[in-house]
Each structure stands twice: as structure tokens, then as C-alpha cells.
N, C-alpha and C positions, 0 to 999 in steps of 0.2 A: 194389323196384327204384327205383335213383334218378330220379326226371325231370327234365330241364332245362326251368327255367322259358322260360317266351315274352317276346320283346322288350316286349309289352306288360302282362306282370305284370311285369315288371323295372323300366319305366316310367324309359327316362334323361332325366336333365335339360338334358345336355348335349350334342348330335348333331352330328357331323361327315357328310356327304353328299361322296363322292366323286364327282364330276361326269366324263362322260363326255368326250374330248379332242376331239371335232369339232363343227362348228356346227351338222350336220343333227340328229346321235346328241343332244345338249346339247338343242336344240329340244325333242325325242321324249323325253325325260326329266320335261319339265315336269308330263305331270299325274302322274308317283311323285312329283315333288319336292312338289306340292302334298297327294298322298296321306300322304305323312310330317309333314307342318304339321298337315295334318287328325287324325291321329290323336297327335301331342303337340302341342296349342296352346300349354301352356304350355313348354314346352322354348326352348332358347336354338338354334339351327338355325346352323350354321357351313357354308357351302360351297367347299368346294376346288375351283378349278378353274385349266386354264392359261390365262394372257391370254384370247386370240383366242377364246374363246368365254365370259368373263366377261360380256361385256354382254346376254347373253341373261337373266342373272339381275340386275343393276344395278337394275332398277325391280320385283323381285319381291317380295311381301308376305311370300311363303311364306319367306323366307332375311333371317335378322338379320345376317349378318357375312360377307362375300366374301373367301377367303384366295387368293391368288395364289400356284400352281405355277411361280414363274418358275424359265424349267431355265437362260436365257442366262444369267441374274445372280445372283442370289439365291440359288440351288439348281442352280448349275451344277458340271457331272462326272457320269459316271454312277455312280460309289459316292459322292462327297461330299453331290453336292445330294438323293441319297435319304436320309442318314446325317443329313444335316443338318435336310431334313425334320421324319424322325422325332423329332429331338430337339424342336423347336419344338412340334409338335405333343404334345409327352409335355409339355410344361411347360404346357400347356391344359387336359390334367385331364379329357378328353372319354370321357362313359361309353357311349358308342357308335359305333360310323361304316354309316353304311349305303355299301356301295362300288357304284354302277352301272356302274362302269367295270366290264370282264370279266379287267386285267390282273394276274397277278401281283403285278406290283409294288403293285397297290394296298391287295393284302391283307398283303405286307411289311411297308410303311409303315405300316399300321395295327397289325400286331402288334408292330414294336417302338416305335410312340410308348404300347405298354398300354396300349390302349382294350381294353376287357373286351369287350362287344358288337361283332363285327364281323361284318355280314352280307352276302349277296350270291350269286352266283349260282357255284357249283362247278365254274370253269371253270379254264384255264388252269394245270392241275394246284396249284390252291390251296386244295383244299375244308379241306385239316387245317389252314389257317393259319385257319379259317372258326370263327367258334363259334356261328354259325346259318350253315348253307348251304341253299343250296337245289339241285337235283335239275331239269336243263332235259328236260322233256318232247319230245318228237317233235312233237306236238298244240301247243306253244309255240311250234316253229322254225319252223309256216310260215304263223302270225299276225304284224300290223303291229307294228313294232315299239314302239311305245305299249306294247301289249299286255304284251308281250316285258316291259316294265320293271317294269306294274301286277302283272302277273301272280308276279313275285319276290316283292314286296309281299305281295299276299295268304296265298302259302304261307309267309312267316314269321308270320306271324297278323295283320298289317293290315288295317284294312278299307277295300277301295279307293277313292277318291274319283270323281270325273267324270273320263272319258279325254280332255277339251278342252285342247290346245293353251294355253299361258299365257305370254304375250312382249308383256307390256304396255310403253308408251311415255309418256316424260314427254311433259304437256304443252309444255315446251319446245322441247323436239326435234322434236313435232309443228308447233311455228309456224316454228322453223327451220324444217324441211323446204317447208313450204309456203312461205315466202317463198323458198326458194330455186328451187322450180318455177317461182313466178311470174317470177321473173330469167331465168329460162331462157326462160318463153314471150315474155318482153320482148324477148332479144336476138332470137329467132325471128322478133319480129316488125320488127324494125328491120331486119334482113337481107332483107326481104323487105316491102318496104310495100306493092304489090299486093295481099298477102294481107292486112293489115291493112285495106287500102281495103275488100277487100269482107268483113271482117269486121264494118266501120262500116255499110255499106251493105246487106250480105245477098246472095246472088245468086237468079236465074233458078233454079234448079235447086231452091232449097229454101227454106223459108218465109223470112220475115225474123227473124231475131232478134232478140229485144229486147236494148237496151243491156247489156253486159257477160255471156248468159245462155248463147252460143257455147259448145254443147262442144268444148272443149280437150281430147280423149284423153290421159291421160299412161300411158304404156306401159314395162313394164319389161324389161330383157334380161339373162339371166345365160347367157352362152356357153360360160364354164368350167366346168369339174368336176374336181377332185382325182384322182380314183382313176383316171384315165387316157381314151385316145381312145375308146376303147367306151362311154364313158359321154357322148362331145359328139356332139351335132349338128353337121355341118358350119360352118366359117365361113362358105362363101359362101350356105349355105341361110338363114343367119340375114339376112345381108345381102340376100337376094332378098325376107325377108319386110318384112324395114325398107323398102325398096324399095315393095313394096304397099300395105304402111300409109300411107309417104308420099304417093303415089298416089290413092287410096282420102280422103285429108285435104286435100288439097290446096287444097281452097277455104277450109277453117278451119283447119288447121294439128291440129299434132299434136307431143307431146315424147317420145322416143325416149330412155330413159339405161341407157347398157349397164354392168353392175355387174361384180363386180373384183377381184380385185388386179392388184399392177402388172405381173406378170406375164401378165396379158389385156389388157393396153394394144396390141399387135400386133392382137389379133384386132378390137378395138371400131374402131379406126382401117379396117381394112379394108372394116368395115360400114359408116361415115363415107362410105368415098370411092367403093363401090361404083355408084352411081347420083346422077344429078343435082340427084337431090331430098331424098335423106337428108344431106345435110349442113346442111341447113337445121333439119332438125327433130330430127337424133340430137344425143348428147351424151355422150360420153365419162365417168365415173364411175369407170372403172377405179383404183385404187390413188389418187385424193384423199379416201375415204372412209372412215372407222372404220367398224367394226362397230354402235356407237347411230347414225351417221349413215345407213347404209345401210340399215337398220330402218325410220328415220324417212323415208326419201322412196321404201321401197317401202310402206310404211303408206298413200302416197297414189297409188300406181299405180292405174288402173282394172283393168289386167290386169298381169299379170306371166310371160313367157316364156321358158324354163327347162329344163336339161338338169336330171337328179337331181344334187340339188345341196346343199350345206347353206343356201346362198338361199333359195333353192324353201322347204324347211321353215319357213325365219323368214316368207317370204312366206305359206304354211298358215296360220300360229301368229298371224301378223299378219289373216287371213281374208280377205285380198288374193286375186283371181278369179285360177289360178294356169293356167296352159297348160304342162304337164310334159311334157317329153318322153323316154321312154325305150329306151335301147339292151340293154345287156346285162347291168343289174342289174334285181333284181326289184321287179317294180312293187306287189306285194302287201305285202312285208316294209316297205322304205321309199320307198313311195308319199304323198307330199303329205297327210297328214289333215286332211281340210280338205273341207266338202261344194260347196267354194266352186272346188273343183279338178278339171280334166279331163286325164284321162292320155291320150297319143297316145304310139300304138304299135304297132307289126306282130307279128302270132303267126308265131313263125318255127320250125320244127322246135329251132334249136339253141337256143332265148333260152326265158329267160333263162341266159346263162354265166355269168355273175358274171367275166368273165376282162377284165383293165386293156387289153389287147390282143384283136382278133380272129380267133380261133384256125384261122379261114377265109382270114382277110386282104381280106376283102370289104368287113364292114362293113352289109353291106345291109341290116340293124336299123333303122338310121339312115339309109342313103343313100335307102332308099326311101319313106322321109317327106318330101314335096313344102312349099316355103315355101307352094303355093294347100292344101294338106291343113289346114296350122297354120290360117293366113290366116281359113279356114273355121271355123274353131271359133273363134277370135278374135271374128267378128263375133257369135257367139253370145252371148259376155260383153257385149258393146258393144252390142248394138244399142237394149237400153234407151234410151241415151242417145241415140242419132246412128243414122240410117239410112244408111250408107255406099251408094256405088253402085260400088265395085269389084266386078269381078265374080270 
């Protein structure tokens, strides 16, 4: 009887990696994408992916060449720019595509640019367009989804690599970033030269500092979430915690930058003007950030605080101290990987639902997580640094 050989007695030279379409999934992909390097070094490694989560691979070692899904321009229509796709990709000559994505479409694409190898997970009624599938276990569906990726991997005959997060940062980006906090605690302290006086000085309450050695908290906020209300935290809770921090800093000062698109610009404003004191020390981030920039100045958060979010992930991935919060998706599947992360959450009869709405109309997932609940785990990251006297 005949047997079909294994991806790796087939050994291609040439590998297309179909990339996952969100920034949390793309994150969580890192160590298969690095599991696939690992097992062809020498190979030429091509990554497809769309914009908006390209930069997660930008600085990757594991990936020679970045192809851009763009569907607005380039591959726009939904029969042209797949049609077109595939042709581009057929004049490349690639004797494999390993697809992480779960979509249909992506094993299409791969069947008509005639890539021989195409592997991945038999879902989405595409296993015959599959010439290695794989089979999802039960015992799969309710491990993290890391696992979820490697674990494809190995039943094609991989051998899996380190399950570590990998979203490294240029140097560059990292002195941006940091000169940009420093501009931020600058204006912080101009609007407020009281606080700079007794940042020169020290105060009663706590030792003196030496010249320049003041911690400056920098704290990060992602208030949004894609997949809908069930998945945020309130606005004004976020606002009550910005509030405490401020509070709690007040003698040294603290930077506060709520992250974004621009379509969170309503909610980060609202945290702004909530209280007297956070407009001193918040900072708006929403939608003036790319995605290597947002990388780059959560790289230097001390903490990072976070609905499930694809932030949260880059924040993981980045080993930034993550404060997660979650409502009604599951915290075990895509939970923050990251030993650097604490989930905050209520066991609730109905949760997790995984539903964009809740199907109670309550909410109390979330409503009953308190800004002093976070607040408290917060100083657990911090206090390393800074003995706060919030209480």
C-alpha cells in the first residue's frame, strides 16, 4: 500500500506560513512560526499576512520575506483579489504552505497558486483541499491556544520547539519609545511644578531620592476589545482605576497611556477628564500609533491593564507585567502567556459564554470587578519599585 511521505522527508525549500488575521491569534502563532524555522533552517520561509498584524513578524528571525494580504488595494474584490492572489503566489514556485489560519479561503489559495504541500488543521470544511490535514482533538480544544498551533505541528511530524512568545523589538524603536515616555513625563512635569519641586526635593512621607532615581510608574491601558461589549471592562471602572493610580502617585507622578485605535479616542478621553488628577498624568495613544509603535512604548510599561485583547497578547509576548481582565471569553484558551500575567476574573455560573453580547443583559462578569480589586493586584507588580500608600 502506498504511503504518503511526511513534510519532513519531503523536506521543501521553499515555505509559505499563512498567518493568522488578528493581533492576539498572530501573537500566539509565534512559537509554531518559530517551530517551522526550527525544523527547516535552511528553507527560504515567506509569511503572508494582512497589514494590521504584519508587525508582529517585522523583527522576526524566523521569517525571510513579509507578503502583504492587502484586500483594500492590491487584492481587492472578494473573487478578484483571491484570484489574483493565487496567481502571484503560483509565479513563486513555493513547495509548501503551512496555513494557521483555520479559513477556507486559505486552503483555496493555496490549492490554486499549486503549492504541493499544504498543511493545517481540517477545519472549515477544507480537509480535501488539505494534503496533510490534521484531525482537532477534543483534549486540543480546551488547551491555550499556543498549544492549539504547536500541537498541529507535531501531528504533521514536527518537532516542536519552545512554546515562548517571540515579538522582539528594534533597537530603534525601543529608544523611540523611551524618549517618547520621557517627553511625556516632561510635559507631566511642567503642568505641574509642585510635583516636580518635591520630586527635586523628596518629601516627609518617603525617603529622599537621589538625583534623577524617582520612580516614574509608566502604566499601560487597553480599554478596547474587538469581539464586543462582553469582552470590556467598563469605561468608567478604567477611569476610577486611572483615578487611584493618580492618587496613590501623586507625590512622584506617574504616566498613564491608553492604547487604541481611533475608534477608542471617546473612551481614553473620558478616563482623561474623569478626575482631577488624571489629566495630569494620562495620555491619550489612541489611533496616533502604529502597531511597531504601540509594541515599542508597551515594551516599556512597568504594568500593562487590559480587557482580552490582541494588546494584552503583544504585551505577553513583550513579557510586560500584564493585569488581564476577563468577561465572557475563556481565560484558559486565550489567556495572556506570559508568567509575567495575572488574570482577574469572577467564576460565574454562565462564563465563560464566549457570546459579543450578554445573553443576561447584565454583564456582571465584569461589572463586578471593582477599579480597588485591579488597583490591588496592580500594586503587586509595583511594589518592587515604589511603596505606594493608596490604600
Amino acid at each position: 500500500m502506498f504511503q504518503k511521505l511526511s513534510i519532513q522527508e519531503l523536506n521543501p525549500k521553499k515555505i509559505l506560513i499563512r498567518s493568522t488575521n488578528w493581533i492576539g491569534d498572530a501573537v500566539m502563532t509565534t512559537p509554531a512560526v518559530h517551530t517551522i524555522r526550527k525544523n527547516f533552517p535552511e528553507s527560504e520561509i515567506t509569511l503572508l499576512a494582512v497589514p494590521w498584524v504584519a508587525d508582529i513578524f517585522s523583527m522576526s528571525s524566523d521569517i525571510d520575506v513579509i507578503m502583504l494580504y492587502d484586500k483594500k488595494d492590491l487584492y481587492r474584490g472578494k473573487v478578484r483579489g483571491p484570484l489574483l492572489l493565487a496567481k502571484d503566489l503560483k509565479s513563486q514556485h513555493f513547495d509548501a504552505a503551512f496555513l494557521l489560519q483555520n479559513a477556507f479561503e486559505a486552503a483555496i489559495i493555496a490549492k490554486m497558486a499549486a503549492i504541493p504541500i499544504r498543511a493545517g488543521y481540517k477545519r472549515d470544511g477544507r480537509g480535501v483541499l488539505l494534503s496533510h490535514g490534521v484531525n482537532i482533538s477534543n483534549e486540543i480544544r480546551k488547551k491555550h491556544q499556543v498549544h492549539y498551533y504547536q500541537n498541529m505541528l507535531g501531528e504533521l511530524g514536527l518537532t516542536p520547539g519552545a512554546d515562548d512568545l517571540r515579538v522582539p523589538i528594534s533597537n530603534e524603536m525601543n529608544l523611540w519609545a523611551n524618549e517618547c515616555i520621557e517627553s511625556l513625563n516632561a510635559k507631566r512635569l511642567a503642568a505641574c511644578p509642585d510635583v516636580a519641586q518635591e520630586d527635586s526635593k523628596g518629601s516627609s512621607q518617603s525617603p529622599q531620592p537621589q538625583q534623577n532615581t524617582t520612580f516614574v510608574p509608566v502604566i499601560g491601558f487597553s480599554p478596547g476589545a474587538a469581539f464586543g461589549p462582553a469582552k470590556r471592562w467598563p469605561v468608567e471602572k478604567f477611569a476610577q482605576l486611572a483615578a487611584i493610580i493618580a492618587h496613590a502617585y501623586r507625590e512622584h507622578g506617574c504616566v498613564i497611556m491608553i492604547f487604541g485605535t481611533g475608534d477608542d479616542t471617546e473612551t481614553a478621553q473620558a478616563i482623561q477628564e474623569f478626575s482631577i488628577h488624571t489629566p495630569l498624568c494620562v495620555y491619550d495613544m489612541t489611533g496616533k500609533t502604529d502597531l511597531k509603535q504601540a509594541m515599542a512604548l508597551i515594551n516599556c510599561c512597568d504594568a500593562f491593564v487590559t480587557n482580552d485583547s490582541g494588546l494584552m497578547h503583544v504585551a505577553a509576548g513583550l513579557n510586560t507585567p500584564v493585569l488581564a481582565i476577563f468577561g465572557s471569553t475563556d481565560h484558559i484558551a486565550t489567556s495572556p502567556f506570559s508568567k509575567q500575567a495575572i488574570i482577574i476574573r469572577r467564576e460565574m455560573e454562565c462564563s465563560p459564554c464566549l457570546q459579543t453580547h450578554c445573553p443576561k443583559g447584565h454583564l456582571e462578569c465584569l461589572e463586578s470587578i471593582s477599579a480597588k480589586d485591579v488597583f490591588k493586584k496592580l500594586k503587586q507588580i509595583l511594589h518592587r519599585n515604589f511603596d505606594t500608600d493608596a490604600q
